[in-house]
LUMFIGU-805393 format. One record per atom (N, C-alpha, C): x, y, z; residue in one letter. Coordinates in pm, whole numbers, plus 50000, padded with zeros to 5 digits. Example, Ala and Ser with C-alpha at 12.3 -4.5 7.8 and 13.67 -1.06 7.14 Angstrom:
// LUMFIGU-805393
513194943150780A512304955050780A513204967050780A512854977550708S513674989450714S512905000350787S
//
This chain:
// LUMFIGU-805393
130931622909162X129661615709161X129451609109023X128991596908991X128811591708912X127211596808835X127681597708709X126621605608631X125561591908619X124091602408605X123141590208543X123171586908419X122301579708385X122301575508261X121631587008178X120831597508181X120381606408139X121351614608092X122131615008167X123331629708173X124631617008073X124641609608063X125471604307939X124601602507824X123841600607824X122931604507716X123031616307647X122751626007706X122981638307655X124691640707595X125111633107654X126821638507563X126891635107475X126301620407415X126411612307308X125861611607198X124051616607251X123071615007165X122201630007111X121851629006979X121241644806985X120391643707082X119321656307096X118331660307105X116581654407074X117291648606905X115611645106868X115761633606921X116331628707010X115911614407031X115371615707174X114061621207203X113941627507302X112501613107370X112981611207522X112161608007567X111461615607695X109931604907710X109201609907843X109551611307931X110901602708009X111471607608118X112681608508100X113271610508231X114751613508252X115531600208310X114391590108335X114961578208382X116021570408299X116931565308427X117681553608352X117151539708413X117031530008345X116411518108379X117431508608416X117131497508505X118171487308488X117521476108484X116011474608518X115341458408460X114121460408457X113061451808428X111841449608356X111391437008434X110331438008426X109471424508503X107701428608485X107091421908417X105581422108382X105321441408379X104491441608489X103641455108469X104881460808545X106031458508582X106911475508631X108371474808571X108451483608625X110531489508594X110631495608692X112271490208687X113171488408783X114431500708760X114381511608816X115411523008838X116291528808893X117561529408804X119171529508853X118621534609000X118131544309023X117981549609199X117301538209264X117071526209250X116271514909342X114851516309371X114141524509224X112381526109220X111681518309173X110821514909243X109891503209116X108531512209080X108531514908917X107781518808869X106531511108799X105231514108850X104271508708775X104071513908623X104111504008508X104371509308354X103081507508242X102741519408265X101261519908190X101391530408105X102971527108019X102941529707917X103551521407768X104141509807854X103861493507815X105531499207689X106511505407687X107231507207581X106621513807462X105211520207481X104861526507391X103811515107314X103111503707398X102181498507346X103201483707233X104271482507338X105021471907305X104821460507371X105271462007486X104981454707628X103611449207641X102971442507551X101101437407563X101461426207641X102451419707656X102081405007765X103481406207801X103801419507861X104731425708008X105951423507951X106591435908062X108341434208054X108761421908001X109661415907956X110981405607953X109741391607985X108761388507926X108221380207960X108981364707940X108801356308067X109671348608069X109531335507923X108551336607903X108361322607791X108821330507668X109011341907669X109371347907544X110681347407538X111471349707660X113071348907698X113231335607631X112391324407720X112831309407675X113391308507515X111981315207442X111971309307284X113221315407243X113581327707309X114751335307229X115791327507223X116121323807376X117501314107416X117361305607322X116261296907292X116171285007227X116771288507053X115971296207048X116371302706890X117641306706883X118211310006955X120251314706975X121031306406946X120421290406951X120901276906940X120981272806807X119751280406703X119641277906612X120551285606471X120101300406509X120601311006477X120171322506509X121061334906470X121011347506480X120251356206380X120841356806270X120501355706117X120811349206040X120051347605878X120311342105781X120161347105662X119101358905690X118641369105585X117371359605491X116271363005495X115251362505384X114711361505286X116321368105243X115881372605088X117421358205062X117851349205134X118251345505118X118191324205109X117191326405201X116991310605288X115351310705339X114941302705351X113501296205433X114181293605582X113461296105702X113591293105798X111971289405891X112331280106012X111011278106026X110111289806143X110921293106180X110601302306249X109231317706155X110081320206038X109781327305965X108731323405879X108441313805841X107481305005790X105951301805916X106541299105987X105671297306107X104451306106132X105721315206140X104681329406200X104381332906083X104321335306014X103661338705866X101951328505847X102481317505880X101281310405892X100291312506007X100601314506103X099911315906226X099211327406209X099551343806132X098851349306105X097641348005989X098171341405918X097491342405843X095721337605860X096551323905912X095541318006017X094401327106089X095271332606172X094291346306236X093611357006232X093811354506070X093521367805996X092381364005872X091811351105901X090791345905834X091261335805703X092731333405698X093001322305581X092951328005419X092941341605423X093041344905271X093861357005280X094491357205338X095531367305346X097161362305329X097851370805274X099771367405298X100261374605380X101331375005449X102321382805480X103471386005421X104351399705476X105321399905476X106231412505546X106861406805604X107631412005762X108801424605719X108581431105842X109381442005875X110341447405959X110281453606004X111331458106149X110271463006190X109501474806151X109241489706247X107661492806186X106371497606244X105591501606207X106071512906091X107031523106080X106871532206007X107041519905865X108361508405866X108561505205794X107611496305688X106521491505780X105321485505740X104691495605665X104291504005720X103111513905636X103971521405442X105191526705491X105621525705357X105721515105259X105851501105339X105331488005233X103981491405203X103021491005241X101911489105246X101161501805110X102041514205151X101621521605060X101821519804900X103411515804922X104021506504807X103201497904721X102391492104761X102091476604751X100661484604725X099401490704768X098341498004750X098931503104576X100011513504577X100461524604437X100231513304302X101671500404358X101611489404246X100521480904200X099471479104265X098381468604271X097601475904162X097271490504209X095961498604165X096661506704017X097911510604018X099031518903977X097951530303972X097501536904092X097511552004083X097741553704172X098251571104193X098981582104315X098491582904429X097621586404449X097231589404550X097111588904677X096941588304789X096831583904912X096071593104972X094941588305061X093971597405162X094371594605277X094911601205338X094981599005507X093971607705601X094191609705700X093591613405804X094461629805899X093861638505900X094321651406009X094571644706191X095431648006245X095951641006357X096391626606370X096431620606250X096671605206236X098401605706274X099081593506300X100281591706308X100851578806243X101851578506114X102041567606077X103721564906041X104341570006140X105681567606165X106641581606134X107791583906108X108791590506065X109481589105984X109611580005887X110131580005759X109531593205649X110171589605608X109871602405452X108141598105437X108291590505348X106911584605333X105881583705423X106121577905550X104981576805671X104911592105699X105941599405710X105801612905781X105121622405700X104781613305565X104091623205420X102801619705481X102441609705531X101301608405590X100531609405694X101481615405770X101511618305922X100271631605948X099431632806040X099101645405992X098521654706159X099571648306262X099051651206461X099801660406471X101131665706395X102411674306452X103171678906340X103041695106270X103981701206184X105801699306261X106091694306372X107251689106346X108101682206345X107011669806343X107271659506261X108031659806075X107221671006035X107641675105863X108591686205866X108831694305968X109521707405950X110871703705885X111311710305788X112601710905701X112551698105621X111411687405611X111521676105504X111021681605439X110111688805387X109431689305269X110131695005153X110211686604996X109091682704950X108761670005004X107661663605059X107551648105085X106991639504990X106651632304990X105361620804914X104511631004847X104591628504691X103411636404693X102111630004648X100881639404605X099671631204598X099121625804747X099091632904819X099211626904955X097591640704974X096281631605011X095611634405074X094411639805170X094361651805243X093971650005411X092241652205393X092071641805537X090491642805526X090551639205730X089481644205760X088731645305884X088631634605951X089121630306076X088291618806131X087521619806243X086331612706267X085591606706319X085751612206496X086071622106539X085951626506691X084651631406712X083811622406780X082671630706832X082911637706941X083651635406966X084241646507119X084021660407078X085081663107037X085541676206913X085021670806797X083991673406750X083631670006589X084051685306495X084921676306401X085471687906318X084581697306237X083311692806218X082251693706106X081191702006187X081511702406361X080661712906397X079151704006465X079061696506475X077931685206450X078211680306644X076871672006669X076661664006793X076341650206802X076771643706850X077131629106858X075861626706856X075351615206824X073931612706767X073181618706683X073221628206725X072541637706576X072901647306446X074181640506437X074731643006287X074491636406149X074921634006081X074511630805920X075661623305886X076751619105961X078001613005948X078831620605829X078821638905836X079381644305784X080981639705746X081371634205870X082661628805838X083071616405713X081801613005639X082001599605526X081521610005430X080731623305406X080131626905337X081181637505319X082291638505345X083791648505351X084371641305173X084091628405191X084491626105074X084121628704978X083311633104913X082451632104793X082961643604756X082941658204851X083941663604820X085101663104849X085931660904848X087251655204817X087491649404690X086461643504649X086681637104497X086481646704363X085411655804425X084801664304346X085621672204340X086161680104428X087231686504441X088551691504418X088881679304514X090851678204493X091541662804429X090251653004449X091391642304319X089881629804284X090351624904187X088921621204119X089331607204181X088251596704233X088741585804297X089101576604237X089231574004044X089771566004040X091121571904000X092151579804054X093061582904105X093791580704227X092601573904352X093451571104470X093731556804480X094721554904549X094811542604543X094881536704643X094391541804747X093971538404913X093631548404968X092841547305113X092901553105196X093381545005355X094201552305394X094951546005497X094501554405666X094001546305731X093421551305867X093681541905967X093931549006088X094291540706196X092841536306245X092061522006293X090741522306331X090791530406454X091361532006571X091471539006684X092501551806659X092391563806653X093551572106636X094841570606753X096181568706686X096611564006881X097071579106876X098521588406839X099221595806845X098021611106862X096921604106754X096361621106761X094871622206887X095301607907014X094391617207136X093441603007145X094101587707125X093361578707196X091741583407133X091391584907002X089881587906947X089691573806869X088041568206952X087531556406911X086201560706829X086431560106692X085391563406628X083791550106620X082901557606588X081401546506594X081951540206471X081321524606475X081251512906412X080761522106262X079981526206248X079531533306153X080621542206038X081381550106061X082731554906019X083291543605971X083801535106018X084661527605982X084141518405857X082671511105907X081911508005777X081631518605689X081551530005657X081401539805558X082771540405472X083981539305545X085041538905468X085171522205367X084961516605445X084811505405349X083991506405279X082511511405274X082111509405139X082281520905019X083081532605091X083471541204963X084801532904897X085591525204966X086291518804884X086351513504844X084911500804843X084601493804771X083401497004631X083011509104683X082211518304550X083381519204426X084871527204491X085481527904373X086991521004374X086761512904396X087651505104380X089121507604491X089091515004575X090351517504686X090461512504780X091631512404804X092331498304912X092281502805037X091561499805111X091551504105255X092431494705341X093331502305367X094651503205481X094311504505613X094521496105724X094341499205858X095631498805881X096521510905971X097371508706046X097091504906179X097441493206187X097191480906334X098601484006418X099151489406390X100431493706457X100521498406630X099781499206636X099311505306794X098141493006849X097461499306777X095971486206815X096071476006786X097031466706729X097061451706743X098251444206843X097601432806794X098301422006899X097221416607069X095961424607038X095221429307131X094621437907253X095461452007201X095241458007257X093781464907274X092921462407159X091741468107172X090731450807195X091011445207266X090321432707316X090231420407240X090741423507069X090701414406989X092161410906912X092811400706866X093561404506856X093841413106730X093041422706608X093381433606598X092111442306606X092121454006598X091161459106596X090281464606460X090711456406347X089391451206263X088271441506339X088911434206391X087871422206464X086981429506566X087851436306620X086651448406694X085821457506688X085961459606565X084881470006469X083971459206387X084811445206350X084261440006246X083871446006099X084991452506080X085221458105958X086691455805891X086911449305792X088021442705768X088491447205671X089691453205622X090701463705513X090761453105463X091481457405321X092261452305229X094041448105261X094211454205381X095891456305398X096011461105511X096271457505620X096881460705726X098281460005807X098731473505863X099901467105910X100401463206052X100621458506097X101151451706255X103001454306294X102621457506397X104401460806441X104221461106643X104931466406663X104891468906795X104961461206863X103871453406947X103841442206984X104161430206943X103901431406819X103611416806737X105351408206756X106521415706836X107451409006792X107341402306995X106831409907085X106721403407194X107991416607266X108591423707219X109551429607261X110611432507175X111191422707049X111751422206974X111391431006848X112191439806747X111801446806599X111141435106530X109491440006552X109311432406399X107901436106369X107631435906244X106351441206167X105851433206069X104731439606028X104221426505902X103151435005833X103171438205707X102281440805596X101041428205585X100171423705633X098951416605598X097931418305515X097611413805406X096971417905332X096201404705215X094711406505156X094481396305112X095271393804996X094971379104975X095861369404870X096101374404742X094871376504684X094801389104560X095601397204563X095661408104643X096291419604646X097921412604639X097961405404740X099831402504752X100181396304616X099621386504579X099981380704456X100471390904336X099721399204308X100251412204243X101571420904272X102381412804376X103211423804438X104581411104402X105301414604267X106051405204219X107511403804261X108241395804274X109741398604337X110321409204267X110971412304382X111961432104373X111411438604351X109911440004375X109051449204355X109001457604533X109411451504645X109781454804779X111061444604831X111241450004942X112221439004982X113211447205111X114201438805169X114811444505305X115811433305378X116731435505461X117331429205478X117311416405602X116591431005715X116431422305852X114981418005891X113881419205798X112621419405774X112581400905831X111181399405949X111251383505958X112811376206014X113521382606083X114991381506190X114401366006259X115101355906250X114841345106338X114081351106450X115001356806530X114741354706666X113191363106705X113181371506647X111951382406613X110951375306584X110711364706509X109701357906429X109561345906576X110591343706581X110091331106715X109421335306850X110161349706930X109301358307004X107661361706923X107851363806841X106601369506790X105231353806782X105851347106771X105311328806781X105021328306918X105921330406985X105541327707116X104361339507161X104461351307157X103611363107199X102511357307165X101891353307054X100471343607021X100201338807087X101371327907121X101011313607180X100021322807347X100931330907381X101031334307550X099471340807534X099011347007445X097571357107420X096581346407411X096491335107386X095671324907323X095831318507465X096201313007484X096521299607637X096461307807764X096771322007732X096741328707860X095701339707881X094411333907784X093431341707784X093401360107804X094481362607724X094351381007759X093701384607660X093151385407565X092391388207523X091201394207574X090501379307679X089601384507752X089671390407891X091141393207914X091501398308034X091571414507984X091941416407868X091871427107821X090671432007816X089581425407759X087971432907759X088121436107872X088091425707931X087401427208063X088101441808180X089371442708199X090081449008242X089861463608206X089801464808032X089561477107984X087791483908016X087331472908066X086071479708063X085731484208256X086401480008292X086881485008486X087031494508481X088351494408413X089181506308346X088351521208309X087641519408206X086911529508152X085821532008259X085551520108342X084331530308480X085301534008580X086081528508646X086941537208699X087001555508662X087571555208502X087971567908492X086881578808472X085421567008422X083991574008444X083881582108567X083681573708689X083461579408832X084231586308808X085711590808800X086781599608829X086161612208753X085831607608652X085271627108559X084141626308632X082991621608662X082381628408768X082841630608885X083571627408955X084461637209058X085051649209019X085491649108906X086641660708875X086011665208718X084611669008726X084211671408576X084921687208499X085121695308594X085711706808552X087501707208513X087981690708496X089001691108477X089061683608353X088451669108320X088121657008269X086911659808137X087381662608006X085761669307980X085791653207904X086381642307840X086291632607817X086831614507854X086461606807847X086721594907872X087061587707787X087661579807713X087301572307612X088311558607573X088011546107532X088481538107500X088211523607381X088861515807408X088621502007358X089811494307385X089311484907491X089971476807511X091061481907654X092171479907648X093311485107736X094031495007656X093481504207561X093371519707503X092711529307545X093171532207656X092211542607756X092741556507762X091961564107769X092371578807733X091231587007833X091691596507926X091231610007911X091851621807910X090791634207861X090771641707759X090881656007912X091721659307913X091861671208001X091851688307917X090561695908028X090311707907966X090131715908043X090111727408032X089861737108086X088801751508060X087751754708172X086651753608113X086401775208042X086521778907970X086271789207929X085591800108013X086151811507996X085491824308071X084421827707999X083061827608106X081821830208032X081331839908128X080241845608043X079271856608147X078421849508161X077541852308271X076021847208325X075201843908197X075031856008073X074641849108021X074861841007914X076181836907924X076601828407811X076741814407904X076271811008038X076881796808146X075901786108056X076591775008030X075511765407979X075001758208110X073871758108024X072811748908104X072781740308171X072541733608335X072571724208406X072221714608343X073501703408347X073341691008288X073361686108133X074031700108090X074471698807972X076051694607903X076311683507864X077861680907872X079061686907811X079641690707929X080981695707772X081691692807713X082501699907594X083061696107459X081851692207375X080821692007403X080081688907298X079701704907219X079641705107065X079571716707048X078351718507034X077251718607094X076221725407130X076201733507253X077041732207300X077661742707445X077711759607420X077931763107278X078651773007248X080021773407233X080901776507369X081971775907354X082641767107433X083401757307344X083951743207401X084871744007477X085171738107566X085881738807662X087401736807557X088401744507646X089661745707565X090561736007636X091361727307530X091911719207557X093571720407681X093461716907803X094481717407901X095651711807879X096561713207846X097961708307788X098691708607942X098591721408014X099591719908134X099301709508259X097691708408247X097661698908357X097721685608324X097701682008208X097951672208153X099481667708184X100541677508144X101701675808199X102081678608316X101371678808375X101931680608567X100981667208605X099651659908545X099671649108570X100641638308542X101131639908415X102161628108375X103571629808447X103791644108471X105221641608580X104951637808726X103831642208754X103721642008897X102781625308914X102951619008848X102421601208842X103831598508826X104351603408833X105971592508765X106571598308905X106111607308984X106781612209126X106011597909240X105061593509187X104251586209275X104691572309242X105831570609108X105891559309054X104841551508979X104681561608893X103631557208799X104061566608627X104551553108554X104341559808392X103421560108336X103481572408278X102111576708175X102981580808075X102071582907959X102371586107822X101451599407792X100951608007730X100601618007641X100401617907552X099131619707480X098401624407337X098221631407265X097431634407158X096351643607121X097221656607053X096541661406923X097331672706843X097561685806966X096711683407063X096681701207180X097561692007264X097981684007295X098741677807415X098101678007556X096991672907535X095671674207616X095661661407676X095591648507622X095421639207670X096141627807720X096061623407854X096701609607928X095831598307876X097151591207825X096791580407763X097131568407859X096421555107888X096611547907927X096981536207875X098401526807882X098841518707797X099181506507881X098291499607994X098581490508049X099091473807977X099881466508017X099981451907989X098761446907988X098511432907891X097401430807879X096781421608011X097841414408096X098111411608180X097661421508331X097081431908289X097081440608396X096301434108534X095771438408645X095521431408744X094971445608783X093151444608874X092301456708894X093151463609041X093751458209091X094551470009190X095651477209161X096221473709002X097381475808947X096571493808872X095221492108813X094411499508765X093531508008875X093761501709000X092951510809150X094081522709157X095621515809176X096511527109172X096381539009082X096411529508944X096951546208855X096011555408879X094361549608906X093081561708905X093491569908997X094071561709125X093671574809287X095331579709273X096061574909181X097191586209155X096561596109110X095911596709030X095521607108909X094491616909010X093581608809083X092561615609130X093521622509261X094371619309319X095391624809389X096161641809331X096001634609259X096961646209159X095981660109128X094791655809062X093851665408987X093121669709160X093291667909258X092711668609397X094281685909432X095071676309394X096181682709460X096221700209362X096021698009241X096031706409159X094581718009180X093691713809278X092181719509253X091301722009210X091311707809088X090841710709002X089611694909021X
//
């Protein structure tokens, strides 16, 4: 019998290169994939938030072919090309006209520029990140990483001067507090922190994802996000958005500064931004880059023709092909859909949450109580005024995500407890494409009894 592609995998490749399924693929087309056994899978997990305007999209194929004509490589650090120039401009463009670029392969590889480029500007140590944040696997990103001890196991010593502060879950609020009626303990974490463990004109950024993706799909209030900007503009620190997940439009704009309307000093973009192709980009205002002098960074395949021309085209297709607002619009179906569904299934579902076509819920399971510890009719849970919060469900979480991929449906997985199904549709999605995945799920959490 001829082996799958899984089972040659395993002869060849370690272990850590571990994926969500066991599938072998043989083609791509918008919202599905196509599997060596003759399955067509609906993919709402987009390559991991790659796939924003679908599989192998055909105008993106075009530009590639076209660019093959031109070249392959030429290297950067060697030649001007227009491709590379282009897209450099087009962001910039999009990014309000006072900003530079400069290109990468890989989100992890962006954020270690970025930190780079924050150290040299300010020249101090420091870095503040975030607990459950995710900002790649390199040495450096993984110094900043903070959703999974093993992610770091056997690297350490890492980065040092590195850090950790609280974010913004009113779901689970770390600080003990209830959504509306807190004190935004989470901005007031800093003061000690400064007082504390490093004096702020010692840091030389703080780096936060605006949406958490890796640590559980968490969309913090407009409020958080403006509080971080103005502590960094109190003392002078560079606020870093990793756009690595959330741009290109996945949170309805094309990044999700524009969706908070709160705008960093430095952001980085990857994932999408190449259309399918490796490619990333450090963005950041004019000031700041100007300070960042030759051989002070640098790389070989950073800005790749063909990468930079897909990535030209991916614009073009978001702009002319209105997803943007197919994305609001879609993501907000989306999020009532999965509304009704937790009121169907509230003893399974204790949260909802999104922005944009970043949809997440939060699966739990509800604590053994006595009569007189039952909270109160009509009181919600996970909120910690409950007493005792509902504990986060990791297994049904994973018997939803295998048993959707039995129905022909990919899902992805979240959150530091491994609690949460994340939803990663094309931006392109279509509301019966989004009718399926719900009454899979509600199929599933029906089938389970929960």
């Amino acid at each position: 019998m001829m082996k799958s592609m899984y089972e040659r995998c395993m002869e060849v490749m370690p272990a850590v290169a571990k994926r969500a399924t066991t599938l072998g693929v043989t083609g791509s087309e918008g919202a599905y994939l196509y599997t060596e056994d003759g399955r067509r899978l609906l993919d709402f997990a987009s390559g991991v938030a790659v796939n924003n305007i679908g599989c192998r999209n055909e105008r993106v194929v075009a530009a590639i072919k076209d660019e093959l004509d031109n070249m392959i490589h030429v290297g950067h650090n060697v030649v001007y090309y227009e491709s590379y120039v282009a897209l450099a401009e087009k962001l910039v463009e999009l990014t309000g006209g006072d900003t530079k670029v400069y290109f990468s392969n890989s989100g992890a590889e962006a954020n270690e520029g970025a930190i780079k480029l924050a150290k040299y500007v300010t020249k101090r140590p420091g870095i503040i990140s975030f607990r459950n944040s995710f900002h790649g696997r390199t040495l450096a990103a993984v110094s900043i990483t903070g959703s999974n001890a093993a992610y770091r196991k056997y690297y350490e010593p890492l980065l040092p001067a590195v850090y950790w502060a609280d974010y913004a879950n009113c779901y689970r609020c770390p600080f003990g507090q209830k959504k509306g009626k807190c004190h935004m303990e989470c901005l007031g974490q800093f003061e000690q922190i400064f007082h504390k463990m490093i004096d702020p004109e010692c840091v030389a950024a703080i780096i936060v994802e605006p949406v958490q993706g890796e640590g559980g799909y968490i969309v913090p209030g407009k409020a958080f996000l403006e509080g971080l900007r103005a502590i960094c503009d109190k003392y002078g620190i560079l606020l870093i958005f990793d756009e690595v997940q959330t741009g290109i439009g996945r949170t309805g704009e094309l990044y999700a500064y524009q969706t908070f309307g709160v705008k960093p000093d430095i952001l980085t973009s990857a994932k999408a931004l190449g259309g399918g192709i490796p490619l990333s980009a450090i963005i950041a205002r004019k000031e700041i880059m100007d300070k960042w002098p030759a051989g002070a960074h640098g790389g070989t395949f950073g800005g790749n023709p063909l990468a930079c021309r897909a990535g030209l085209e991916t614009l073009k297709i978001i702009e002319e092909e209105h997803l943007l607002e197919n994305c609001r619009k879609m993501g907000a179906y989306f999020l009532e859909k999965l509304q009704a569904l937790q009121k169907k299934h509230p003893e399974a579902i204790g949260d909802v949450r999104g922005a944009g076509l970043m949809v997440a819920m939060e699966l739990v399971t509800r604590p053994q109580k006595t009569d007189a510890e039952k909270v109160p009719e009509g009181q919600a849970y996970g909120t910690t005024d409950m007493g005792t919060a509902l504990k986060p469900d990791a297994a049904l979480t994973a018997k939803i995500q295998s048993k959707a991929l039995e129905r022909n449906l990919v899902l992805l997985t979240c959150g530091a407890d491994h609690n949460v199904v994340r939803f990663i549709p094309p931006l392109i999605v279509k509301k019966e494409e989004i009718d399926f995945a719900v009454a899979v799920v509600d199929d599933i959490l029906q089938e389970e009894g929960r």
